[in-house]
C-alpha positions in Angstrom: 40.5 22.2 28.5 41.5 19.2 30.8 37.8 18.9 31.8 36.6 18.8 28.0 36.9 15.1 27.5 34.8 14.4 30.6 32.4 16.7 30.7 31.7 16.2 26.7 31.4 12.3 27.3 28.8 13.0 29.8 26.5 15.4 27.9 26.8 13.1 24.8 25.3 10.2 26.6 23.1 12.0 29.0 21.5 14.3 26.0 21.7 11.4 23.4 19.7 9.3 25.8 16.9 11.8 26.3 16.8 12.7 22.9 16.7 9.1 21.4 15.2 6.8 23.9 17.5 4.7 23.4 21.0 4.1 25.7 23.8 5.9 24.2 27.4 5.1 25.2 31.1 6.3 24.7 33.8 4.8 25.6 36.7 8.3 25.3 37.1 11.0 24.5 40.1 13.2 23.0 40.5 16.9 22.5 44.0 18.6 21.6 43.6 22.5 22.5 45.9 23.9 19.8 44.8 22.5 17.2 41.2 22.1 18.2 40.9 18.4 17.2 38.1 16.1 18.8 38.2 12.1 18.8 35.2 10.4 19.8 36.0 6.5 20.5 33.1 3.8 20.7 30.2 5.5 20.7 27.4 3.5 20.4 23.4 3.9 20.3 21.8 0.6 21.8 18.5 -1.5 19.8 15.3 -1.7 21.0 15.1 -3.8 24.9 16.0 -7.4 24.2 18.2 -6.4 20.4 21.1 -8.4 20.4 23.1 -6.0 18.5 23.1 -2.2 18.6 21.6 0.1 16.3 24.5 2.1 15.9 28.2 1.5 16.6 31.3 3.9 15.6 34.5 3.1 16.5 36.0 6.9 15.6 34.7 10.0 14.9 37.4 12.7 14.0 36.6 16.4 13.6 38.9 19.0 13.2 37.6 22.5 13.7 39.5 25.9 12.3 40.0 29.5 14.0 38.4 31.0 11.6 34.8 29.6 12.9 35.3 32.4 15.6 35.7 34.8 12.5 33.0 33.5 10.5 30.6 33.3 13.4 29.9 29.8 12.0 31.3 26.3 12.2 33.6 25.4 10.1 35.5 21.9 10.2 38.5 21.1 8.0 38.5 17.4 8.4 36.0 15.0 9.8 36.5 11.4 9.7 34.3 8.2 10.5 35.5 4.7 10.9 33.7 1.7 11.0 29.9 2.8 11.4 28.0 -0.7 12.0 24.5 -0.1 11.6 21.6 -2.5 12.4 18.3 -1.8 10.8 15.1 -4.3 11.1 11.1 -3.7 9.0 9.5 -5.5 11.9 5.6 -5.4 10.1 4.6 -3.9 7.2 5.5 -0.4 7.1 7.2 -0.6 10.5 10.4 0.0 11.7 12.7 -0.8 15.0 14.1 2.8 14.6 10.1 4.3 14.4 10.2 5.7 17.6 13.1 7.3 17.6 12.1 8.8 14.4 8.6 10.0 16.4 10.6 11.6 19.3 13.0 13.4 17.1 9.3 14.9 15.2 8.3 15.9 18.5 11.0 18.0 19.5 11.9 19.2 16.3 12.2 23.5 16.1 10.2 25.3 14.3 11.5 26.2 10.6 14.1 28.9 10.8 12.6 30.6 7.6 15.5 33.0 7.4 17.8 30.7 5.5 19.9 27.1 6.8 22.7 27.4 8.9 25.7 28.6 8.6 28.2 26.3 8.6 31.4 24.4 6.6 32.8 21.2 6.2 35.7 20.3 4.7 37.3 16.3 3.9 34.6 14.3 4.8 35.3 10.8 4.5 33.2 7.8 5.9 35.4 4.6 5.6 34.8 0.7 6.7 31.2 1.0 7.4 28.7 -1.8 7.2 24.7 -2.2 7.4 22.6 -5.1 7.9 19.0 -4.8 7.2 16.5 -7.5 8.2 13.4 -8.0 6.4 11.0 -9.9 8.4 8.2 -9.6 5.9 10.3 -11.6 3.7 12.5 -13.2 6.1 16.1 -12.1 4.2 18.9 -9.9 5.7 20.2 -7.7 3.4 24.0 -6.8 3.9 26.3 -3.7 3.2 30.0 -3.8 3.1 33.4 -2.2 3.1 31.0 1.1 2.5 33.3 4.3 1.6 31.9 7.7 1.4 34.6 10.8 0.4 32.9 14.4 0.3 35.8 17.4 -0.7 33.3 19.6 0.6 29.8 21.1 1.6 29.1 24.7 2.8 26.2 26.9 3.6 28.5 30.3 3.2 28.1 32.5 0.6 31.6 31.9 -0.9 31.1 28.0 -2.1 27.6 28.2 -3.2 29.0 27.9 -6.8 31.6 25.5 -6.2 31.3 22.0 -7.6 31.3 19.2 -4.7 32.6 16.0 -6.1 31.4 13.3 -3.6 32.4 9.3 -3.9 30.6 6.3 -2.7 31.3 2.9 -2.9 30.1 -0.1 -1.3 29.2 -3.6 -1.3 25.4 -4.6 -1.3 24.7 -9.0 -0.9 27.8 -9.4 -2.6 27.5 -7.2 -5.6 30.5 -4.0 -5.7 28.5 -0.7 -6.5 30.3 3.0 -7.5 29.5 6.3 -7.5 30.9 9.5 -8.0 28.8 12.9 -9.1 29.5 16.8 -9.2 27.2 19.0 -7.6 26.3 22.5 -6.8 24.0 21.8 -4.0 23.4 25.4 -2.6 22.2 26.6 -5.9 19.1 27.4 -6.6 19.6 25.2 -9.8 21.0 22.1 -7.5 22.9 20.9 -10.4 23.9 17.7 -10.3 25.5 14.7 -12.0 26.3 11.5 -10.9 28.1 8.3 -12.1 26.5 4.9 -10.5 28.3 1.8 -11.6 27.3 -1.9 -10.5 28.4 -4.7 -11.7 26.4 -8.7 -11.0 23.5 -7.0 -8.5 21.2 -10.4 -8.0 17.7 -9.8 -8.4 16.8 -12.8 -6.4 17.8 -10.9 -3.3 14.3 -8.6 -3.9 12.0 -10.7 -5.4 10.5 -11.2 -2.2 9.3 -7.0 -2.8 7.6 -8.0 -5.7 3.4 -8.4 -5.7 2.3 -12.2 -5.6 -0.5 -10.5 -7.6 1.9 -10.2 -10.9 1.2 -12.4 -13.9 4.7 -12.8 -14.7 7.0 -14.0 -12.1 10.8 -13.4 -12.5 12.7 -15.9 -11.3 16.1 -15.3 -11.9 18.4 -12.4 -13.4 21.9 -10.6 -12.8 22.4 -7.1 -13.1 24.7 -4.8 -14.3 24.6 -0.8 -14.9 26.9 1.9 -15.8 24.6 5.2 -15.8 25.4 9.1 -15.8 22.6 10.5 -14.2 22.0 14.6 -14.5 19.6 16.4 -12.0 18.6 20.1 -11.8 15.5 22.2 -10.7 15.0 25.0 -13.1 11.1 26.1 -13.3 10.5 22.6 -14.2 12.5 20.1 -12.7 14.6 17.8 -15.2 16.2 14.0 -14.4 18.5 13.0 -17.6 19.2 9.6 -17.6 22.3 7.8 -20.2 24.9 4.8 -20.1 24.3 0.9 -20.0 22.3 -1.4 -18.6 22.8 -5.6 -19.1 20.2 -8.2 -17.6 21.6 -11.6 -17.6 20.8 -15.0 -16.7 17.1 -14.1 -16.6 13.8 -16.3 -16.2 10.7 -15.5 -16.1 7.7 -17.7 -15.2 3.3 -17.2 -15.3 1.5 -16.9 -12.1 1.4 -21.1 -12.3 4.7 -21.2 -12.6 5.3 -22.5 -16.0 8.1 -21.2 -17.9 7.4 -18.1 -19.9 10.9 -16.7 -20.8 14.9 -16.9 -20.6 17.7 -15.2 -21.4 21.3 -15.4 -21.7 21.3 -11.4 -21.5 20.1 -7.8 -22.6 22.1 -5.2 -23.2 20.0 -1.3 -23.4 22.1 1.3 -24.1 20.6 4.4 -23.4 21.0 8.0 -25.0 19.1 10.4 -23.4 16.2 9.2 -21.1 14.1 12.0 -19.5 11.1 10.5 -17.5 9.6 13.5 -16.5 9.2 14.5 -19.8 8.4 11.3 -21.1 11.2 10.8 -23.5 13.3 7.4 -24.1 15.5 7.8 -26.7 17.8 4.3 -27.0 20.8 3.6 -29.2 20.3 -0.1 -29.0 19.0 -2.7 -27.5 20.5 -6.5 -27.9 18.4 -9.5 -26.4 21.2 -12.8 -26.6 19.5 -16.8 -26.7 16.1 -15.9 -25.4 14.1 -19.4 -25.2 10.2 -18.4 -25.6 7.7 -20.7 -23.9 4.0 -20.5 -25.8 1.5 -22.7 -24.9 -2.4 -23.6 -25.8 -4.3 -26.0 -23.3 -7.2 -28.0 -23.9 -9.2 -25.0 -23.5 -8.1 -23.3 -25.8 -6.5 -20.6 -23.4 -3.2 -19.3 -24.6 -0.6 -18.4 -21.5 0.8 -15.2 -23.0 -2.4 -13.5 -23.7 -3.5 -15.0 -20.0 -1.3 -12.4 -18.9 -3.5 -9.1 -20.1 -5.2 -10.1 -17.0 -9.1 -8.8 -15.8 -10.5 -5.2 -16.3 -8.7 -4.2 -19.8 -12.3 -2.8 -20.9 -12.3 -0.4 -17.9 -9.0 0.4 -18.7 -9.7 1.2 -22.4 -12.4 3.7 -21.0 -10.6 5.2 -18.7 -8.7 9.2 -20.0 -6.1 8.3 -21.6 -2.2 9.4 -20.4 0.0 12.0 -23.3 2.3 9.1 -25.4 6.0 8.5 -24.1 7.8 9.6 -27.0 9.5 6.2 -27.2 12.8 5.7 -30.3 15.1 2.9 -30.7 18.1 3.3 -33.5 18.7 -0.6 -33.2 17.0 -3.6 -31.7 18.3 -7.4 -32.7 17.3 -10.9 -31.1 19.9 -13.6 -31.8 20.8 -17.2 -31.0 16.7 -17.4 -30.0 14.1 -20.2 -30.1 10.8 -20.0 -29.2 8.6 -23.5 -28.6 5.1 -23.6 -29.4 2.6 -26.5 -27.2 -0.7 -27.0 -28.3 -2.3 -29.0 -26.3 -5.6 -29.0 -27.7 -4.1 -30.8 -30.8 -1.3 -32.2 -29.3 1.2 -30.7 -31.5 4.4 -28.7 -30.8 6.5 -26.3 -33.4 10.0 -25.2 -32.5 12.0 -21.9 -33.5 15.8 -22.2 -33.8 18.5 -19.7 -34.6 16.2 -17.0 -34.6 17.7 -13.6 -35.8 15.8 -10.7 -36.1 16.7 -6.8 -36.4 14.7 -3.6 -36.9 16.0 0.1 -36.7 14.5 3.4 -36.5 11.8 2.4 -34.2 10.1 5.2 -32.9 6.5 5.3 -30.8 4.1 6.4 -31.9 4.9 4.7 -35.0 4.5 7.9 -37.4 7.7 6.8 -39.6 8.7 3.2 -41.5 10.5 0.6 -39.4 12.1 -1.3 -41.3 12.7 -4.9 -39.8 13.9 -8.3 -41.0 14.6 -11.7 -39.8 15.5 -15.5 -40.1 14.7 -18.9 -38.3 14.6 -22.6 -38.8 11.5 -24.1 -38.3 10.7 -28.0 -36.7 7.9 -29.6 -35.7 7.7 -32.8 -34.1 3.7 -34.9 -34.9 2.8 -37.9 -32.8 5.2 -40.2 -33.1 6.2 -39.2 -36.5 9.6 -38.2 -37.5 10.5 -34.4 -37.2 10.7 -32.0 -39.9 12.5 -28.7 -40.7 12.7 -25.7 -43.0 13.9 -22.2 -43.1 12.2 -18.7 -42.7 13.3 -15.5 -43.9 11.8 -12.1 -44.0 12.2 -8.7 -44.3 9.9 -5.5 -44.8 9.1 -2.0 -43.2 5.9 -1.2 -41.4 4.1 2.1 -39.9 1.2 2.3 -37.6 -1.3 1.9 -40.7 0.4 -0.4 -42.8 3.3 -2.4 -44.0 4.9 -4.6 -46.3 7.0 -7.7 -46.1 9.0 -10.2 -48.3 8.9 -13.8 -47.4 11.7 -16.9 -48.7 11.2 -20.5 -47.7 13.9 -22.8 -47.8 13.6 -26.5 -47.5 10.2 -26.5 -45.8 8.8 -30.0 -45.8 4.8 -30.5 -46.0 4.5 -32.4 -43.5 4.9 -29.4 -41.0 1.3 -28.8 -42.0 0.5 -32.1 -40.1 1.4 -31.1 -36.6 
């Protein structure tokens, strides 16, 4: 047992090497005969020739192994513990990766599938605590940063004994800033693979990724903050089901055209979702909530107006094309208030304004087979040459199916001379 430390340090760096490609190091080793307990200290997996920080660094590993693995003919670990994993990741090209040929020489020696079942084996107490990650993007020349990363895990096991115990892992970490949480329960050696999980994030900005989003879009966003609280259910029956419920609130949103004129903004929307099943095509919503949007319309001397502009080329080969089976689409409650909504027309050079808009429909279901009933109120202002501005009120209210509606309409205080603009 004195010779374990050495000879252990040796084969991890001699058989990591070969394996990887890459130099592996480690610093000490520690090993406690009674109890069977094994400390790795500073191990670390070097970047490619020329990297000025290593792929991989680890300041501790901790395992602690049980007697009974000798009984059980199978590993079994009661603790294992690892602090401060620093990880540095780089997409070098399109679709290319400093870690890609590591990832090549691992395919190449990889054994052939052991079709008699996974291994045997048992872990108990895993925790991963103080890790970090930087990943740098040079397609769009931004690091993105993990911190303070915490993973706990009771539990996982291959044995026949815990294949129907719950495992109740815990993550938690910080991405550019932005705290995310997690927690889930999960059978994961049923055949069912039964799972829930809790993933909570709170002020994620969207500005970190818009550099992943097609140049090719018509609509640009800008700006937005993010925040989610979703309970998401997973489990592989004879069709596989994803179940999909909690809230979701985009704030501090723009949106812009191609040209980069304004198209939208928003103070915030808050979804709440009921029971949202993708791969059965079913969004079921208890409400949505849209706070102070600010509409940009616009007609140019042309004649072309900027939101249907953004339908884009090829919508006839699209109408011919098979058509997909409906989303089955229902939302209890939707509102819009605190909006305005400004229309330019160049053409005529004329503008109309929206204030105070307030609008709210419920029981909207798609495809619309059942009444919708809606309703709303605005103030309307228009501004004509040099003239002085005027101003009235809108109301409405009415219900409305796929084939037809009905709506009652009350002005208030509407002056003529809105017609002039």
């Amino acid at each position: 047992w004195l010779a374990v430390p050495a000879v252990l340090k040796s084969q991890i760096q001699r058989l990591g090497s070969e394996k990887l490609g890459r130099d592996v190091t480690l610093q000490s080793v520690q090993f406690k005969p009674w109890t069977l307990e094994l400390s790795l200290h500073g191990l670390r997996i070097d970047g490619l020739p020329g990297a000025a920080q290593p792929l991989l660094s680890v300041q501790r590993i901790y395992m602690d192994a049980e007697m009974q693995s000798l009984l059980r003919l199978a590993p079994v670990l009661d603790a294992v513990e690892v602090d401060a994993p620093v990880v540095h990741l780089a997409q070098t090209s399109a679709g290319h990766y400093d870690v890609d040929d590591i990832l090549q020489r691992l395919a190449d020696s990889a054994a052939p599938e052991d079709k008699s079942g996974p291994q045997r084996f048992a872990i108990y107490n895993i925790k991963v605590q103080g890790g970090s990650v930087d990943f740098h993007d040079a397609l769009v020349e931004r690091t993105h940063e993990v911190r303070n990363l915490q993973l706990s895990l009771p539990f996982i096991s291959t044995l026949a004994s815990a294949q129907k115990v719950l495992v109740e892992p815990h993550l938690a970490f910080a991405l550019n800033g932005s705290a995310f949480d997690s927690s889930a329960l999960s059978t994961p050696f049923l055949a069912s693979r039964a799972t829930q999980l809790r993933l909570a994030f709170k002020d994620l900005d969207l500005t970190d990724f818009l550099g992943y989003l097609p140049k090719s879009l018509p609509v640009q966003v800008v700006a937005g903050r993010l925040d989610a609280a979703l309970e998401i259910g997973f489990e592989q029956s004879e069709q596989a089901q994803v179940q999909v419920r909690g809230q979701l609130a985009l704030r501090q949103t723009q949106l812009r055209d191609a040209r980069g004129q304004e198209l939208l903004q928003f103070e915030r929307l808050d979804v709440a979702l009921r029971d949202v099943q993708p791969l059965r095509q079913q969004v079921l919503i208890d409400s949505v909530r849209l706070s102070a949007p600010q509409l940009r319309a616009r007609r140019d001397a042309q004649g072309a107006i900027n939101w249907l502009a953004l339908g884009g080329q090829g919508q006839a080969a699209a109408d011919s094309a098979p058509k997909p089976a409906p989303w089955r689409v229902e939302v209890a409650q939707v509102a819009v208030e605190q909006g305005s909504a400004e229309w330019h027309d160049e053409s005529v050079g004329a503008r109309l304004r929206l204030a105070d808009i307030a609008l709210q429909a419920s029981a909207l279901a798609l495809p619309l087979t059942e009444p919708v009933a809606f309703g709303g109120r605005m103030t309307l202002a228009a501004a004509a040459g040099k003239g002085a501005a005027a101003s009235g009120v809108l109301a409405f209210k009415g219900q409305t199916t796929a084939s037809q509606g009905q709506v009652g309409v009350s002005l208030e205080s509407v002056p003529l001379a809105l017609g002039a603009s």
